[in-house]
N, CA, C and O atoms as a DFTB+ gen file, in Angstrom:
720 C
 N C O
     1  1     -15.174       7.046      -1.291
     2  2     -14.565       6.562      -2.502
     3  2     -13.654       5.390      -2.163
     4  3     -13.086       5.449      -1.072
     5  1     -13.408       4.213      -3.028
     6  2     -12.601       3.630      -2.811
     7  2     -11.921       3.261      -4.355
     8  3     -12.465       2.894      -5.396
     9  1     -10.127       3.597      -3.931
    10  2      -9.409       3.952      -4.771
    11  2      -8.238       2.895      -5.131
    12  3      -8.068       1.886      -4.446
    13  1      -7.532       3.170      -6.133
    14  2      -6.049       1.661      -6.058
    15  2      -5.116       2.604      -5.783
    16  3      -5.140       3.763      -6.198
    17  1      -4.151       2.028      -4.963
    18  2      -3.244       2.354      -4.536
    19  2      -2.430       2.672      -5.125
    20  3      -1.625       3.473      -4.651
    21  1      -2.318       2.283      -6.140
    22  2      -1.578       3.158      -7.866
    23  2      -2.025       4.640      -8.244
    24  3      -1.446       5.514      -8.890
    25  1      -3.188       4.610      -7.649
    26  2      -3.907       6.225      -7.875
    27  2      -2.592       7.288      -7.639
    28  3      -1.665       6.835      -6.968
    29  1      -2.471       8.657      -8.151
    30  2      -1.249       9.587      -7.687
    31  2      -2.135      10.596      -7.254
    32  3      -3.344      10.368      -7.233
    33  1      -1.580      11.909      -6.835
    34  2      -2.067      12.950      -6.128
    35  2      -2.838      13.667      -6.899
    36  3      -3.849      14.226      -6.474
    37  1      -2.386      13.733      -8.279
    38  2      -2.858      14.305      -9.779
    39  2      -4.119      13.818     -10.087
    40  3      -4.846      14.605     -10.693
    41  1      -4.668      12.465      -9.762
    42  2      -5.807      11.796     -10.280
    43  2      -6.173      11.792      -9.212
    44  3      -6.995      10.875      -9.224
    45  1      -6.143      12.281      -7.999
    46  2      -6.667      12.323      -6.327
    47  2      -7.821      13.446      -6.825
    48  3      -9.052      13.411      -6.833
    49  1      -6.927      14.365      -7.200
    50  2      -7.443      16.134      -6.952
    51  2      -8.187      16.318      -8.540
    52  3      -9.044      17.170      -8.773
    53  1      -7.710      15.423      -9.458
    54  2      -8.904      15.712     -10.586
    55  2     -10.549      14.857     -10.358
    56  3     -11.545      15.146     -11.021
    57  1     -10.502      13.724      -9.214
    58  2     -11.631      13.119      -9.286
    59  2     -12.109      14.382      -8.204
    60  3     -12.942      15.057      -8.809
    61  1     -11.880      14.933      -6.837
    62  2     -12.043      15.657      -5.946
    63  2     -12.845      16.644      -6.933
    64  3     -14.073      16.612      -6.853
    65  1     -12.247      17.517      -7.857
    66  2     -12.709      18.338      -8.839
    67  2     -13.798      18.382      -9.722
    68  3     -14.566      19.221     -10.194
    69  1     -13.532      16.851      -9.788
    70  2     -15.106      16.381     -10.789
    71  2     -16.278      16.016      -9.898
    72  3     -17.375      16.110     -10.449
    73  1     -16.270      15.561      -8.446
    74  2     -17.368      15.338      -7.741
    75  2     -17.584      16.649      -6.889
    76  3     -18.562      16.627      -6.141
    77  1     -16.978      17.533      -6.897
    78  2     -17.405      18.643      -6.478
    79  2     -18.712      19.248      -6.929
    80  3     -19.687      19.065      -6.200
    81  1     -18.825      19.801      -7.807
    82  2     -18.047      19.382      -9.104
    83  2     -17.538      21.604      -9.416
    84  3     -18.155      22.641      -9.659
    85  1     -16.099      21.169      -9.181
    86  2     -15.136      22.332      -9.826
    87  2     -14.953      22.643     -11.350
    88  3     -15.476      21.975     -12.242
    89  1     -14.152      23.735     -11.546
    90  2     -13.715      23.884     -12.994
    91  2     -12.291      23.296     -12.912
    92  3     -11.821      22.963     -14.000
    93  1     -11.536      23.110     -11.848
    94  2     -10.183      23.035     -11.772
    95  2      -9.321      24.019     -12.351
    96  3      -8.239      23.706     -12.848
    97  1      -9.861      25.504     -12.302
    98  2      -9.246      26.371     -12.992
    99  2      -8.293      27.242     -11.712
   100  3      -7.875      28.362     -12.006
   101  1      -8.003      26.697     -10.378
   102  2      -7.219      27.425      -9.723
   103  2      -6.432      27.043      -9.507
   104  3      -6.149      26.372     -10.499
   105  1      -5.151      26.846      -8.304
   106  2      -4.455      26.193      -8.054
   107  2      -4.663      25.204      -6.761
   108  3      -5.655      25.356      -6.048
   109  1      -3.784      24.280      -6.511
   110  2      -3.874      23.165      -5.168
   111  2      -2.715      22.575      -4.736
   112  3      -1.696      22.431      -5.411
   113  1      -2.896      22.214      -3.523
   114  2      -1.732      21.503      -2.851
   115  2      -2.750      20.364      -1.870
   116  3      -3.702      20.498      -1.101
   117  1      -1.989      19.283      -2.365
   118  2      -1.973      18.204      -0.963
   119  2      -0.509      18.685      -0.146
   120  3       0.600      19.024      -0.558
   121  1      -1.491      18.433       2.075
   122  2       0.035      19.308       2.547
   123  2       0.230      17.655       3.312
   124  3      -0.663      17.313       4.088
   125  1       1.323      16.750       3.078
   126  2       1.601      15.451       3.726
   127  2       2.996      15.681       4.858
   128  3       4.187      15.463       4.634
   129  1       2.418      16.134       5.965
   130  2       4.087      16.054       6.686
   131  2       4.264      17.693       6.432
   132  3       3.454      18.620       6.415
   133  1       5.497      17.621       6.271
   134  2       6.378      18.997       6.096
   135  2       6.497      19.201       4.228
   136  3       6.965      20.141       3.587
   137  1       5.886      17.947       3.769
   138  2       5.641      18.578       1.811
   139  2       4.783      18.646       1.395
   140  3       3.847      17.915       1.717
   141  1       4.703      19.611       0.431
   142  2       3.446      19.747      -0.662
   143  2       3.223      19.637      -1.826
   144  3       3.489      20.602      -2.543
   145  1       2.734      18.590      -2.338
   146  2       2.332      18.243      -3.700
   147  2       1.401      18.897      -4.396
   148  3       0.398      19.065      -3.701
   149  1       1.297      19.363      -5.530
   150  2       0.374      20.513      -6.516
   151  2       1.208      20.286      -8.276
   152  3       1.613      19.292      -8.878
   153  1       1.178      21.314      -8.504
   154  2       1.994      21.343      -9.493
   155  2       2.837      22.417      -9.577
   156  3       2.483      23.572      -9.340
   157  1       3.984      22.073      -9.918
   158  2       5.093      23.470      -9.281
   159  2       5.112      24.339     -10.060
   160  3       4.780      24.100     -11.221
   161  1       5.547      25.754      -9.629
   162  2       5.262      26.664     -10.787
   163  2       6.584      27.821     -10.170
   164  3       7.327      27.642      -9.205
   165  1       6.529      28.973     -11.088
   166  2       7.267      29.622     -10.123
   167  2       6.900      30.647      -9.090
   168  3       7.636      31.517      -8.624
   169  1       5.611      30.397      -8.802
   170  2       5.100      31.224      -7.738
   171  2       5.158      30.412      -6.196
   172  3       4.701      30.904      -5.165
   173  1       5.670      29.374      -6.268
   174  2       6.340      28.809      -5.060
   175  2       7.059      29.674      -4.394
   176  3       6.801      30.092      -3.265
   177  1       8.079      30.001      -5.142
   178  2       9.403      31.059      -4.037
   179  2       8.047      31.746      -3.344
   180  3       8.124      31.630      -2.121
   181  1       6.945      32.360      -3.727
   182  2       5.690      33.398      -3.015
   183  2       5.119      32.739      -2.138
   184  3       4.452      33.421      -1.360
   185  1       5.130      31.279      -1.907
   186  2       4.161      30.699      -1.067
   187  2       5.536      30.241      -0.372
   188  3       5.107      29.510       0.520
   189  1       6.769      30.239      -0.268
   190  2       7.640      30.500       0.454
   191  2       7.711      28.542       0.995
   192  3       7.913      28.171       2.151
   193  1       7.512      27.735      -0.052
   194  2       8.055      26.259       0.147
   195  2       7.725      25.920      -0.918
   196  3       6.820      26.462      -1.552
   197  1       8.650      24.606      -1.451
   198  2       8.723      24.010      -2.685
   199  2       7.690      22.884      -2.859
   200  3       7.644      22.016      -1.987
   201  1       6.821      22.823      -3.961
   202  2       6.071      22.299      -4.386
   203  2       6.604      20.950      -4.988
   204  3       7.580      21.051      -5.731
   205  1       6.056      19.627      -4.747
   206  2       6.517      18.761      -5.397
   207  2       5.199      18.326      -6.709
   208  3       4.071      18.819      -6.662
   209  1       5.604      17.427      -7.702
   210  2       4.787      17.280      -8.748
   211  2       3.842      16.190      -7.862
   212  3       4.341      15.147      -7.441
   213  1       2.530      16.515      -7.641
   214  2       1.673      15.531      -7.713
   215  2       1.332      14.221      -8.275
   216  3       0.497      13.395      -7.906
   217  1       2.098      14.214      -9.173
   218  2       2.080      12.885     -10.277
   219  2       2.968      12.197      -9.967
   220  3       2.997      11.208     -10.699
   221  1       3.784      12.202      -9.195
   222  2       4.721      11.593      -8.701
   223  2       4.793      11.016      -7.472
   224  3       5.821      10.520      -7.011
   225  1       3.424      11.078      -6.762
   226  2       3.289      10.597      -5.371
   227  2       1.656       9.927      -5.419
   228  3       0.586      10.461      -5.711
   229  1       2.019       8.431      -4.966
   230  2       1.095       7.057      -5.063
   231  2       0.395       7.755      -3.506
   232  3       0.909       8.461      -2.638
   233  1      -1.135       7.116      -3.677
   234  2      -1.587       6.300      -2.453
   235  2      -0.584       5.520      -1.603
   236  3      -0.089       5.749      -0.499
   237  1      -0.406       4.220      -2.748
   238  2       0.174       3.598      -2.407
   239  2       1.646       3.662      -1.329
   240  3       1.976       2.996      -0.348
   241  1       2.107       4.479      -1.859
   242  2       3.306       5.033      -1.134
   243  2       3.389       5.723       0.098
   244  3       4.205       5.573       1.008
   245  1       2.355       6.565      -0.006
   246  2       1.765       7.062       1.231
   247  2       1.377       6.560       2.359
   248  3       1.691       7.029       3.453
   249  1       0.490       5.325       2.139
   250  2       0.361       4.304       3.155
   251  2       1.691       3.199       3.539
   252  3       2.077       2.868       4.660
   253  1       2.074       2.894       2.574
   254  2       4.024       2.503       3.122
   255  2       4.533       3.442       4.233
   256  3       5.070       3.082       5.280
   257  1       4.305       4.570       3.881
   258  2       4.937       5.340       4.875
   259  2       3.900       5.778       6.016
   260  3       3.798       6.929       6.439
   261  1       2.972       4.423       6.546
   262  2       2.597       4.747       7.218
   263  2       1.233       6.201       7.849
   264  3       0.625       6.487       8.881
   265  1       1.380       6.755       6.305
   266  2       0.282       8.059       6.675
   267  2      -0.919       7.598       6.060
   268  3      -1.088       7.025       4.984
   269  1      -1.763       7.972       6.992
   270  2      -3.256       7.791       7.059
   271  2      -3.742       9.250       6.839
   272  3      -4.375       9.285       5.784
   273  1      -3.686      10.452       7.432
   274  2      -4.571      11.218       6.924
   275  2      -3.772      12.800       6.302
   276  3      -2.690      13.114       6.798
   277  1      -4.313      13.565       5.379
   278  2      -3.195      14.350       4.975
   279  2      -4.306      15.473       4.531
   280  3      -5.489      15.219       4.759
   281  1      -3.929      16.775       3.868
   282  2      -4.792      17.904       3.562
   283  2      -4.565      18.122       2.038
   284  3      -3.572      17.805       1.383
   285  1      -5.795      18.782       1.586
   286  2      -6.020      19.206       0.257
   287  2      -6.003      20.777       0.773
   288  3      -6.311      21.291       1.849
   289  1      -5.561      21.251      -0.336
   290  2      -6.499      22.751      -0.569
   291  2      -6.215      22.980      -1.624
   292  3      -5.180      22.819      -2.272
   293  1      -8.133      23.785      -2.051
   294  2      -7.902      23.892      -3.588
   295  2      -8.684      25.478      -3.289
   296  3      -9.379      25.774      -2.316
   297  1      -8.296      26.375      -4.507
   298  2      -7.898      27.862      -4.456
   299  2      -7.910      28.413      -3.795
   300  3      -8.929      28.821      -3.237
   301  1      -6.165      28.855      -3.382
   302  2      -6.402      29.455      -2.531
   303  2      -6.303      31.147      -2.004
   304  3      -5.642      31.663      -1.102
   305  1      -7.234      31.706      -2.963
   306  2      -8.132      32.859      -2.410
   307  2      -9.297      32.427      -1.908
   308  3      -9.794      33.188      -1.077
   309  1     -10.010      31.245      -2.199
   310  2     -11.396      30.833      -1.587
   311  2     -10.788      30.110      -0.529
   312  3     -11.386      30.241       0.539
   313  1      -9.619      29.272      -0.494
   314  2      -8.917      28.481       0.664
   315  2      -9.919      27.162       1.067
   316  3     -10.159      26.999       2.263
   317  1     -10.416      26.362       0.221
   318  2     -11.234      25.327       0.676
   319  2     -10.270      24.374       0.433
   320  3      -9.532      24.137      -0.523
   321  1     -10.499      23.736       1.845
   322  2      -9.510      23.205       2.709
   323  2     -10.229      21.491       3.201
   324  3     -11.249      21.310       3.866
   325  1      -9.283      20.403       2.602
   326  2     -10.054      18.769       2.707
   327  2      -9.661      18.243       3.701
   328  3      -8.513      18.658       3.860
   329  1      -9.920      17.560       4.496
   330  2      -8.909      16.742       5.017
   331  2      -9.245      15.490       4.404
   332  3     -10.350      15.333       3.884
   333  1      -8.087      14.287       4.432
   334  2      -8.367      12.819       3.270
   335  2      -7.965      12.116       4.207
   336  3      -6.815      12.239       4.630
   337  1      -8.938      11.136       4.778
   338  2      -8.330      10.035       5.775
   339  2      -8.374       8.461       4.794
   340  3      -9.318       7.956       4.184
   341  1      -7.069       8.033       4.945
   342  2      -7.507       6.776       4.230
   343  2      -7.885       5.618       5.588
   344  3      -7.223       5.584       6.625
   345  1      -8.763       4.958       5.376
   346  2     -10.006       4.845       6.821
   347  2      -9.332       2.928       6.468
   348  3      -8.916       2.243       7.402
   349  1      -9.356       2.615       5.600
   350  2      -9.171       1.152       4.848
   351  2      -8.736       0.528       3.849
   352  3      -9.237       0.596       2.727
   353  1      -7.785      -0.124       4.152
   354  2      -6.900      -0.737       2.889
   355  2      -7.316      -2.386       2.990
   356  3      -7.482      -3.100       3.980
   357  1      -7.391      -2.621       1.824
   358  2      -7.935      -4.004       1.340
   359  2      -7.511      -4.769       0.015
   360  3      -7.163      -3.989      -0.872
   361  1      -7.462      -6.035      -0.308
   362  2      -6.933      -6.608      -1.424
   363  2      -7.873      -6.076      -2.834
   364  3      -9.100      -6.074      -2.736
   365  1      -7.354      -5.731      -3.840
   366  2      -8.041      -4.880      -5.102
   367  2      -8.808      -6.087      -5.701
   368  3      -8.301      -7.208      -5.658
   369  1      -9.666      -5.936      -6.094
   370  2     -10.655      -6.517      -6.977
   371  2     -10.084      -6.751      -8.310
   372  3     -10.923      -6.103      -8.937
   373  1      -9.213      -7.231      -9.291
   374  2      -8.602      -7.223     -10.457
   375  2      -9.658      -7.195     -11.291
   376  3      -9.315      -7.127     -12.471
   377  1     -11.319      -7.236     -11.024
   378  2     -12.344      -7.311     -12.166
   379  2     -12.976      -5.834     -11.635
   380  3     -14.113      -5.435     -11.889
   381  1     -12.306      -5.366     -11.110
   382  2     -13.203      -4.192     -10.722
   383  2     -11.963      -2.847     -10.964
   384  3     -10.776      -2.681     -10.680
   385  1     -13.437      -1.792     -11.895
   386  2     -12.335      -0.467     -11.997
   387  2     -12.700       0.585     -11.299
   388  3     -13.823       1.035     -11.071
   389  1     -11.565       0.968     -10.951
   390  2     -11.614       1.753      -9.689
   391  2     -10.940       3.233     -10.025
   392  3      -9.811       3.307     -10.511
   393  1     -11.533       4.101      -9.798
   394  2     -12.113       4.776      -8.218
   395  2     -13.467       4.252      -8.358
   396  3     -14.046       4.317      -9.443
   397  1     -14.045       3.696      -7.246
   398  2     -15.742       3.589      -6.810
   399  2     -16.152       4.519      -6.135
   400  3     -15.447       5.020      -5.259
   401  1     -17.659       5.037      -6.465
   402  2     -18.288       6.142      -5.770
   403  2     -19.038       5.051      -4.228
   404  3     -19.617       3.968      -4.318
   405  1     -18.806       5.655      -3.278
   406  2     -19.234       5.056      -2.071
   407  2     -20.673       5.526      -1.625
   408  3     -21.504       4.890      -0.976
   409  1     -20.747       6.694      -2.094
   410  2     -21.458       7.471      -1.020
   411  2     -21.274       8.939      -0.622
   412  3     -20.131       9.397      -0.654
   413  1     -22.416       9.805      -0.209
   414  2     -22.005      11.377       0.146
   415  2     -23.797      12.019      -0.064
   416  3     -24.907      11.870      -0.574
   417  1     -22.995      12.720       0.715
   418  2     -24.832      13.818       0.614
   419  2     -24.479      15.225       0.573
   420  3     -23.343      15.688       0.466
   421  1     -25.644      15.895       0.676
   422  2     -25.246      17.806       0.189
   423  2     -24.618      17.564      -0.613
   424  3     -23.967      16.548      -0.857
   425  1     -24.811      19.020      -1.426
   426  2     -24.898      19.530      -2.313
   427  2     -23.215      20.627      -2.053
   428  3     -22.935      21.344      -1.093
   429  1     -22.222      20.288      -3.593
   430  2     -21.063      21.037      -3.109
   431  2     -20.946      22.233      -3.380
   432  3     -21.253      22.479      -4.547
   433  1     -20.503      23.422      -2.559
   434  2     -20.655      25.097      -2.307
   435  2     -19.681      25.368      -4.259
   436  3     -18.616      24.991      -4.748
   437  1     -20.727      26.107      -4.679
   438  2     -19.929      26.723      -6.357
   439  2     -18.690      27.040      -6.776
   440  3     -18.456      28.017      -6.065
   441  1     -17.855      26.899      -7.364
   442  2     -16.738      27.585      -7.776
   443  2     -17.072      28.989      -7.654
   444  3     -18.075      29.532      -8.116
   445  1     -16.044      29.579      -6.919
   446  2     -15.593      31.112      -6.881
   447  2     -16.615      31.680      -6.132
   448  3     -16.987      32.732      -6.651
   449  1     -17.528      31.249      -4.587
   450  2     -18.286      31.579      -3.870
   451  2     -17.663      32.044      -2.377
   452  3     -18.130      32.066      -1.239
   453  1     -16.374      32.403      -2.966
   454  2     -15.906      33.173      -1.371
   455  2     -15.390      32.166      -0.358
   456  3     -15.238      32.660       0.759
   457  1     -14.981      30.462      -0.499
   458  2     -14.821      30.189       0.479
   459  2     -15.714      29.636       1.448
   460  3     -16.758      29.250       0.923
   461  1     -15.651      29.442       2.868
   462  2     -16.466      28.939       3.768
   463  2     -17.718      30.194       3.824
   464  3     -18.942      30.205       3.690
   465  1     -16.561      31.296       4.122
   466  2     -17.508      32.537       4.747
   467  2     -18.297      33.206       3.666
   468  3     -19.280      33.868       3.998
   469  1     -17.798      33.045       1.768
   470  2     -18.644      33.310       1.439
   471  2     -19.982      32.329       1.058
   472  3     -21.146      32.603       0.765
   473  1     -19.278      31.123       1.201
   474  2     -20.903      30.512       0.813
   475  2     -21.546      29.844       2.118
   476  3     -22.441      29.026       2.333
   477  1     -20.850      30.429       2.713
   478  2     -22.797      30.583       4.112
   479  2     -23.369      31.969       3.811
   480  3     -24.590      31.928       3.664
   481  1     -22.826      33.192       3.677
   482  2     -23.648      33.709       2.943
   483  2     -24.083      34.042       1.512
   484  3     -24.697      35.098       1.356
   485  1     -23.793      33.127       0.258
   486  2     -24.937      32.444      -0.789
   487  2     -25.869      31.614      -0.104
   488  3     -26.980      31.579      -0.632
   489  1     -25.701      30.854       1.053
   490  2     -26.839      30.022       1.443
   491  2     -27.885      31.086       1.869
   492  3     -29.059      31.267       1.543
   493  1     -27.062      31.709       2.690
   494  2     -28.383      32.772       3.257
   495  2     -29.140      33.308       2.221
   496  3     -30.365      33.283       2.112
   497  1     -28.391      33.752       1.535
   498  2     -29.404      34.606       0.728
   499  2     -29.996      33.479      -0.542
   500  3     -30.830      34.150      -1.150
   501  1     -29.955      32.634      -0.936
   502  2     -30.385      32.254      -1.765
   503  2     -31.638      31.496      -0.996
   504  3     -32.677      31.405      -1.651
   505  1     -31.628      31.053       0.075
   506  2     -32.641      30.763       0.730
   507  2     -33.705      31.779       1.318
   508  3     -34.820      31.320       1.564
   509  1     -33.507      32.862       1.516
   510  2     -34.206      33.898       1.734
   511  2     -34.267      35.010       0.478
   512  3     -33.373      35.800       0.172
   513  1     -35.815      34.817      -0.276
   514  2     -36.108      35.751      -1.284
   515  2     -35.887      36.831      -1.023
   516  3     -35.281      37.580      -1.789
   517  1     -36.327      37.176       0.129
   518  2     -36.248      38.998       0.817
   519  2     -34.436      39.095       0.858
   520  3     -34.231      40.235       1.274
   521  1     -33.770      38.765       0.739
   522  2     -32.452      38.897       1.245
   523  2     -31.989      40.167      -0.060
   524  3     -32.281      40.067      -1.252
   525  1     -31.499      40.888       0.344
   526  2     -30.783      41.541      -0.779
   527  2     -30.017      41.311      -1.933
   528  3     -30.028      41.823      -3.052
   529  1     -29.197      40.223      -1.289
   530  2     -28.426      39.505      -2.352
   531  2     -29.302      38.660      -3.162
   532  3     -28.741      38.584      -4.255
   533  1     -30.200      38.103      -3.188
   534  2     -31.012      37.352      -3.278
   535  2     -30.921      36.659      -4.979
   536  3     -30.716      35.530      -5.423
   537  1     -31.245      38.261      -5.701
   538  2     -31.630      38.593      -7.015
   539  2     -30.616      37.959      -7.723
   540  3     -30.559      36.897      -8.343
   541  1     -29.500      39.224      -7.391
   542  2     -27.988      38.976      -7.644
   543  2     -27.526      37.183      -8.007
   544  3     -26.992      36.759      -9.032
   545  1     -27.947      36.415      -6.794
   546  2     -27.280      35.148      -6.794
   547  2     -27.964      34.356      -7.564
   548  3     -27.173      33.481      -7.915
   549  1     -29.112      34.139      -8.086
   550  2     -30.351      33.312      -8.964
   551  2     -29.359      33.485     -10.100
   552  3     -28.682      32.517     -10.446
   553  1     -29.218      34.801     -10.770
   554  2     -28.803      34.454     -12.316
   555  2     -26.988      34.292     -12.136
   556  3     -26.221      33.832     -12.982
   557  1     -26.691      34.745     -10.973
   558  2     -24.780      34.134     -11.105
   559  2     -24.993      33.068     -10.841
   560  3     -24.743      32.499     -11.904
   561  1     -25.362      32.152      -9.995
   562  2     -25.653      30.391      -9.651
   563  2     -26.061      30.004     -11.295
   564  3     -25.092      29.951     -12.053
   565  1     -27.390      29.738     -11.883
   566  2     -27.928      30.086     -12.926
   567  2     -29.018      29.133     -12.467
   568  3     -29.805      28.725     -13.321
   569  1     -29.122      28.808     -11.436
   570  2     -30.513      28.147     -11.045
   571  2     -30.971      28.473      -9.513
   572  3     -30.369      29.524      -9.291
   573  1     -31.591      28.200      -8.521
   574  2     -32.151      27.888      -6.880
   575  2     -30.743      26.484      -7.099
   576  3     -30.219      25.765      -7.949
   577  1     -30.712      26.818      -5.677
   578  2     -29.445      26.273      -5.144
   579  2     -30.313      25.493      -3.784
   580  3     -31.050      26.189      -3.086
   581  1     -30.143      24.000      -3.500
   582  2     -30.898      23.697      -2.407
   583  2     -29.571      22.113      -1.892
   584  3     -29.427      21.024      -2.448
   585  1     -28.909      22.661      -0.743
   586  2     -28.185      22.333      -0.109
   587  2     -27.968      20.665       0.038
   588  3     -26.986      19.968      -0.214
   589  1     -28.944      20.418       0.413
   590  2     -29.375      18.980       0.515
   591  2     -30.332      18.413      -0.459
   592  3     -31.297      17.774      -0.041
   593  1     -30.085      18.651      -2.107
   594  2     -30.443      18.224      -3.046
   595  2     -29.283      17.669      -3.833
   596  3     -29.098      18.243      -4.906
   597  1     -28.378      16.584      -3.514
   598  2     -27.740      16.216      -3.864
   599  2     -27.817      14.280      -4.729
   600  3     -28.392      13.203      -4.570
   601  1     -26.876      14.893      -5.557
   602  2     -27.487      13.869      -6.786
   603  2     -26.402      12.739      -6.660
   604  3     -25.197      12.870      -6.873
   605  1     -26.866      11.948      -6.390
   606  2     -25.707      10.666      -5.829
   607  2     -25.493      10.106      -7.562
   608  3     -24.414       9.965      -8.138
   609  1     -26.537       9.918      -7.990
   610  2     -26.256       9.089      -9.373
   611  2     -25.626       9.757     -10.542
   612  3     -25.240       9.278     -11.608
   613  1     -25.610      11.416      -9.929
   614  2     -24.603      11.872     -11.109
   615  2     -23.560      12.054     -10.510
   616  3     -22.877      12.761     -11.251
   617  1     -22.889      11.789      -9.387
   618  2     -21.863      11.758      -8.670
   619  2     -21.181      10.087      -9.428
   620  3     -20.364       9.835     -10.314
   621  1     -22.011       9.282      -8.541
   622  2     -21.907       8.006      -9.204
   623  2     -21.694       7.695     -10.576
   624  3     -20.997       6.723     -10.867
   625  1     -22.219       8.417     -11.462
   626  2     -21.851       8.395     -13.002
   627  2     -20.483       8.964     -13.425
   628  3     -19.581       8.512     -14.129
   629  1     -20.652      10.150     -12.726
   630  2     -19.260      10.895     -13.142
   631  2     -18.022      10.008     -12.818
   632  3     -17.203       9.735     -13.696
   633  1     -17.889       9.500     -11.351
   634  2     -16.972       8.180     -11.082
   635  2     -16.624       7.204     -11.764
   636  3     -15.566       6.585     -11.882
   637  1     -18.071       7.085     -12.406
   638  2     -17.697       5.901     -13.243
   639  2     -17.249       5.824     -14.840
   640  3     -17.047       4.789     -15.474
   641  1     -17.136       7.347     -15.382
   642  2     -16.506       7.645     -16.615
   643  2     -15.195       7.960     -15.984
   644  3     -14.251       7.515     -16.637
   645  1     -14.986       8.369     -15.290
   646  2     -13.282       8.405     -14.741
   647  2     -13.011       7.303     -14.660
   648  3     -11.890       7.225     -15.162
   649  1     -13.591       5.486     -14.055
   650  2     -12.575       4.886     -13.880
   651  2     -12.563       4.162     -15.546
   652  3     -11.606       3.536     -16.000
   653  1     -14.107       4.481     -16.419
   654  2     -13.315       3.924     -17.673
   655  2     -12.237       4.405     -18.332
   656  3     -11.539       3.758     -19.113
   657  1     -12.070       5.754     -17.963
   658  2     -11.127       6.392     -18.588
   659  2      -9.922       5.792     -18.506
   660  3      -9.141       5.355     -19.351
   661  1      -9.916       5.892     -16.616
   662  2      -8.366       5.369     -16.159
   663  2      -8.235       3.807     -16.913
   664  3      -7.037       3.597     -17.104
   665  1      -8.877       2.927     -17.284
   666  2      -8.822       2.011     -17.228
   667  2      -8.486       1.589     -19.071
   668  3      -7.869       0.610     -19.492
   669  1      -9.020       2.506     -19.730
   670  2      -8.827       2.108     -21.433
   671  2      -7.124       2.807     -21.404
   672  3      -6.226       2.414     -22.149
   673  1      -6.996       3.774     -20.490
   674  2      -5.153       4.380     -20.312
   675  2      -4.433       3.501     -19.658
   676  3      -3.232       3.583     -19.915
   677  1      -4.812       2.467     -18.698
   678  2      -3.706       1.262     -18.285
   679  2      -3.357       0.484     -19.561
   680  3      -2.271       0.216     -20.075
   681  1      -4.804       0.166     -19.956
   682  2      -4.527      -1.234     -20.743
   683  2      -3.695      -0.648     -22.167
   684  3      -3.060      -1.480     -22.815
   685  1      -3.718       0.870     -22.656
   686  2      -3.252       1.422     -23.468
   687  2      -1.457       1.387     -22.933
   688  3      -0.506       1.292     -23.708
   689  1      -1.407       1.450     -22.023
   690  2      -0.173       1.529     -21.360
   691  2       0.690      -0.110     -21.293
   692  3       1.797      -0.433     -21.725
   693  1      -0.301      -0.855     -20.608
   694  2       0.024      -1.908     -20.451
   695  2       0.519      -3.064     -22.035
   696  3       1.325      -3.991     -21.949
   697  1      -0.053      -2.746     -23.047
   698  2      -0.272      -2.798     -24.178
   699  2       1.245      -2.074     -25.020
   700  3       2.096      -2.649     -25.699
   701  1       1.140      -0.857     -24.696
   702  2       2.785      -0.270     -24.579
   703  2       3.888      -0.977     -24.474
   704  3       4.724      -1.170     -25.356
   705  1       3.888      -1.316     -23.523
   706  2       4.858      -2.542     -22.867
   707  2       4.894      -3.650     -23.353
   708  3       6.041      -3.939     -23.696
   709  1       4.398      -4.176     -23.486
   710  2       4.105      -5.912     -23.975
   711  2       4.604      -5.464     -25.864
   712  3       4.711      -6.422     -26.629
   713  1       4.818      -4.269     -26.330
   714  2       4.922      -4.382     -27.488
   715  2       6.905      -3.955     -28.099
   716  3       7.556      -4.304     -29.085
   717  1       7.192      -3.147     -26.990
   718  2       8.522      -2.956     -26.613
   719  2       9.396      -4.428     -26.363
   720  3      10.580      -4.394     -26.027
């Protein structure tokens, strides 16, 4: 992906969500350093460190301070765990809206599939008819599940209704301003 440096942690983890493609119905933290950005709640005191608002922390800022690579995790009873390297920073395109889809292959493991350990075994069994689980997983998936059938152009599409989105909300914003 390549992103503007205006992007925040909030619009990090909702595009992450949509090319997954998630429900975003659990909770998350980016972990940068010794803080964690999510959205705070009061089940922090339980996870025993304070949550900062995600919306409140740039790309941009991040790379000021020098950090290049940092962690996601999104629910964590399944505990799927990102790491985000920012690999390249470059002058923004002012005719171009951004986030851009770059690139990616496979196919991403389902919402609420156990994690690492449970979806190597949905792979197993959905790849093996004889498997016991087999039955079970066809109508909870609601289709054959094939790993490396991954759809770049609906990845690519989905990207690209996010950055119109982001982009009719600047100029709505920007528009804001100029009228103040």
């Amino acid at each position: 992906m390549r992103f503007s440096l205006t992007t925040n942690l909030s619009a990090l983890h909702e595009l992450i969500q949509a090319v997954m493609p998630w429900e975003n119905y659990h909770l998350y933290q980016f972990s940068i350093g010794e803080r964690f950005y999510g959205e705070p709640g009061p089940e922090d005191a339980v996870l025993g460190h304070k949550v900062y608002h995600a919306k409140n922390m740039r790309l941009g800022t991040l790379v000021g301070r020098g950090i290049a690579e940092f962690q996601y995790t999104y629910d964590f009873g399944d505990n799927w765990q990102h790491s985000i390297a920012i690999e390249h920073i470059g002058v923004a395109d002012p005719d171009v809206d951004y986030p851009i889809y770059l690139g990616g292959e496979r196919t991403a493991p389902p919402e609420d599939v156990g994690g690492p350990p449970g979806f190597m075994d949905f792979l197993e069994a959905m790849a093996n008819s004889h498997h016991p689980e087999h039955k079970n997983m066809i109508p909870w998936y609601g289709r054959p599940f094939n790993p490396i059938d991954f759809s770049a152009s609906e990845v690519a599409a989905t990207v690209r209704d996010i950055a119109a989105k982001r982009k009719v909300a600047r100029l709505a914003f920007e528009r804001s301003r100029q009228e103040r």
